[in-house]
C-alpha positions in Angstrom: 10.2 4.7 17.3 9.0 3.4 14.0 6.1 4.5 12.4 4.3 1.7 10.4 1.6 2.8 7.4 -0.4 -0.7 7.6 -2.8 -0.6 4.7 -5.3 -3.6 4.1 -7.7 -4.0 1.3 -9.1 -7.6 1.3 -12.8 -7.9 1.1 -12.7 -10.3 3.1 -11.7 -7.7 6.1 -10.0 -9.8 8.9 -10.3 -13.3 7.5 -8.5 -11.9 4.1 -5.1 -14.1 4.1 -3.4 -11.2 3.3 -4.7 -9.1 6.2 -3.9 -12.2 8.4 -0.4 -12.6 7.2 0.4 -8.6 7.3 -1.2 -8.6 10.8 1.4 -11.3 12.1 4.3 -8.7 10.8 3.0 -5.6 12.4 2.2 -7.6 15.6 5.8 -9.8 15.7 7.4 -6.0 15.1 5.1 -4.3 17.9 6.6 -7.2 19.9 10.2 -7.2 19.5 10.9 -2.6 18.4 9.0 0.1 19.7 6.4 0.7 17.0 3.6 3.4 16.3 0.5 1.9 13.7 -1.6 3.9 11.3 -4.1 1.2 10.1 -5.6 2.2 6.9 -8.3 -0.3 5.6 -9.7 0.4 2.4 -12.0 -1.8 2.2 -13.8 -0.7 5.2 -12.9 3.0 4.8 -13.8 3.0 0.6 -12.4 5.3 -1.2 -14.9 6.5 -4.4 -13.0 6.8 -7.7 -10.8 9.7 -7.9 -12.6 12.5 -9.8 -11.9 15.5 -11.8 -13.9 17.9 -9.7 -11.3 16.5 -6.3 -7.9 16.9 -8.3 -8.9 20.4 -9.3 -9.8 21.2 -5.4 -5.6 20.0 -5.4 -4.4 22.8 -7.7 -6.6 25.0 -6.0 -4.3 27.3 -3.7 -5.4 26.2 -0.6 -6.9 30.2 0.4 -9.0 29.9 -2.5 -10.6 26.7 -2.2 -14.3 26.9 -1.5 -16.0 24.9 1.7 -16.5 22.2 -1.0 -12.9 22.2 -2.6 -11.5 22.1 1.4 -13.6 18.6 1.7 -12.2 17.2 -1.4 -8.4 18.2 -0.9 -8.4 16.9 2.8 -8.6 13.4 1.1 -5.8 13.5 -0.3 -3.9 15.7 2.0 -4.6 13.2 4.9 -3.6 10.2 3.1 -0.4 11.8 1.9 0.1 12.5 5.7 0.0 9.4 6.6 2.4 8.4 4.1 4.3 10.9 4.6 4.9 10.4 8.3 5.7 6.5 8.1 8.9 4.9 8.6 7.6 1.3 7.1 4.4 0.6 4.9 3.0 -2.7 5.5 1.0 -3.8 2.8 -1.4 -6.4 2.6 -2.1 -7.2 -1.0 -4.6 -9.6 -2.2 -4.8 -10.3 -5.8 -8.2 -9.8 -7.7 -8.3 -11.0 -11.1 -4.8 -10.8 -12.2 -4.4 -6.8 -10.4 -4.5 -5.0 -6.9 -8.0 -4.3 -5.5 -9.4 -0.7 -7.1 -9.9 0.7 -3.3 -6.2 0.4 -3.4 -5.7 2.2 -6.9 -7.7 4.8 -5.6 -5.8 5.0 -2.6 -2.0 5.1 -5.3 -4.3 8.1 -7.1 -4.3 10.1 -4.3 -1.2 9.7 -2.7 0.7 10.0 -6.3 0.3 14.3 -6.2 3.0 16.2 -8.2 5.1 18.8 -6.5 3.9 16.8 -3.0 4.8 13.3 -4.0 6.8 13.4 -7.0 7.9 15.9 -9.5 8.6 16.3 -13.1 12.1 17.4 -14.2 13.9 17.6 -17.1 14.8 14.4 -17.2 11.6 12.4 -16.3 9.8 12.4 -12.8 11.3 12.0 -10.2 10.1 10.4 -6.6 10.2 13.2 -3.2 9.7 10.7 -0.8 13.3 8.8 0.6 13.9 6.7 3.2 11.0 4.4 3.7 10.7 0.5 3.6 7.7 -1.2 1.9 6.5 -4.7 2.8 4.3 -6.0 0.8 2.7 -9.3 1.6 1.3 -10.6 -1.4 -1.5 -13.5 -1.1 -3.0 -15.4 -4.6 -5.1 -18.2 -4.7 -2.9 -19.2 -7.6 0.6 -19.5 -8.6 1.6 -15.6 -10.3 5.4 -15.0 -8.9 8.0 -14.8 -11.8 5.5 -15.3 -14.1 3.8 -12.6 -17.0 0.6 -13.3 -15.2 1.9 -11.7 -11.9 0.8 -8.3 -12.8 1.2 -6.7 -9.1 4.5 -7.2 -8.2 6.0 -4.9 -11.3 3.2 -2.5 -10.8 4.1 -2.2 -7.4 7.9 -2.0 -7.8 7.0 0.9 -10.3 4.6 2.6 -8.3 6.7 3.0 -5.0 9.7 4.1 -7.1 8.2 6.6 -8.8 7.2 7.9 -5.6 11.0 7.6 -4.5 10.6 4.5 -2.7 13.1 1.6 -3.2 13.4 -0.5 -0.4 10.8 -3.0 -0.7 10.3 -6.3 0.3 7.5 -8.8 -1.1 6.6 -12.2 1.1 4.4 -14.5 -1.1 1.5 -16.6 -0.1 0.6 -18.4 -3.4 -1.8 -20.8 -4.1 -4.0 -20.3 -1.3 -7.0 -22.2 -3.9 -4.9 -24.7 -4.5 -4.2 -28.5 -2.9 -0.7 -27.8 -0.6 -1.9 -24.3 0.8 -1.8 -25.0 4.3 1.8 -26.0 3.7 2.2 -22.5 1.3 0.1 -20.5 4.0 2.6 -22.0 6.7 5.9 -21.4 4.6 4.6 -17.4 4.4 4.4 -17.5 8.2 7.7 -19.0 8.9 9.5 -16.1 6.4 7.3 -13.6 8.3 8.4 -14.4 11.7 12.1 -14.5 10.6 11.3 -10.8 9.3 13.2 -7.9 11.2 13.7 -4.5 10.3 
């Protein structure tokens, strides 16, 4: 069994080319390996901005948190779940002017928790979460891979690997805005069905 983490964040919910793309891969793996999915949209399911009242309801030991302080910290605590109990995370990943969508940064600032997710050593942080895959499919309306403009894919890379994570996997769907993006959208399709675990 294979637990996927399937997290979507297009506005755009269902019609979102990312979401579309990312829902091809879960469903072609559903179809060919036995699969469990956690869907996680954020768009639907907003997350507000992280605060400073809800990380201090983290370092709160957890018998002295207040009815308020048990609210806050089950954000995070069930997010990291979730993470924590995947095999794969499927990621759809629309680009919004030039960065990923900030329900999805709120999502990384609650799932990034020291001593849970990470910790700091002597030597610089270092990532408690091992053995995990991330796809990401990332959909632009313009053309961003390999250049200084394509701020995601580094961010990403750096993100999951501080967390621990380095197997990941980016499909590309660029210049979905432009002329030539049925041909683009199609090319992204054809990678995606060759796709295996």
């Amino acid at each position: 069994m294979n637990n996927i983490l399937f997290i979507k964040s297009s506005i755009n919910g269902e019609q979102g080319k990312s979401t579309a793309l990312a829902q091809e891969l879960v469903s072609n793996l559903a179809a060919t390996s036995e699969v469990k999915v956690v869907e996680r949209d954020l768009a639907k399911q907003a997350l507000v901005h992280l605060t400073q009242e809800e990380m201090a309801a983290w370092m709160t030991p957890a018998n002295e948190r207040n009815n308020e302080q048990v609210e806050l910290a089950n954000i995070s605590d069930s997010l990291v779940e979730e993470l924590k109990t995947s095999d794969t995370l499927v990621i759809a990943m629309p680009m919004y002017n030039f960065g990923v969508p900030s329900t999805f940064k709120a999502w990384v600032d609650r799932v990034a928790r020291a001593g849970i997710t990470f910790r700091y050593t002597e030597n610089g942080p270092v990532g408690l979460l091992k053995n995990k895959k991330v796809v990401i499919i990332a959909a632009r309306g313009g053309m961003y891979s390999g250049t200084t403009e394509d701020s995601q894919t580094q961010y990403l890379t750096s993100f999951f690997n501080f967390l621990g994570l380095d197997d990941i996997i980016f499909i590309y769907a660029e210049g979905l805005n432009m002329p030539g993006s049925d041909e683009r959208f199609s090319a992204a399709q054809a990678e995606i069905k060759n796709f295996s675990l």
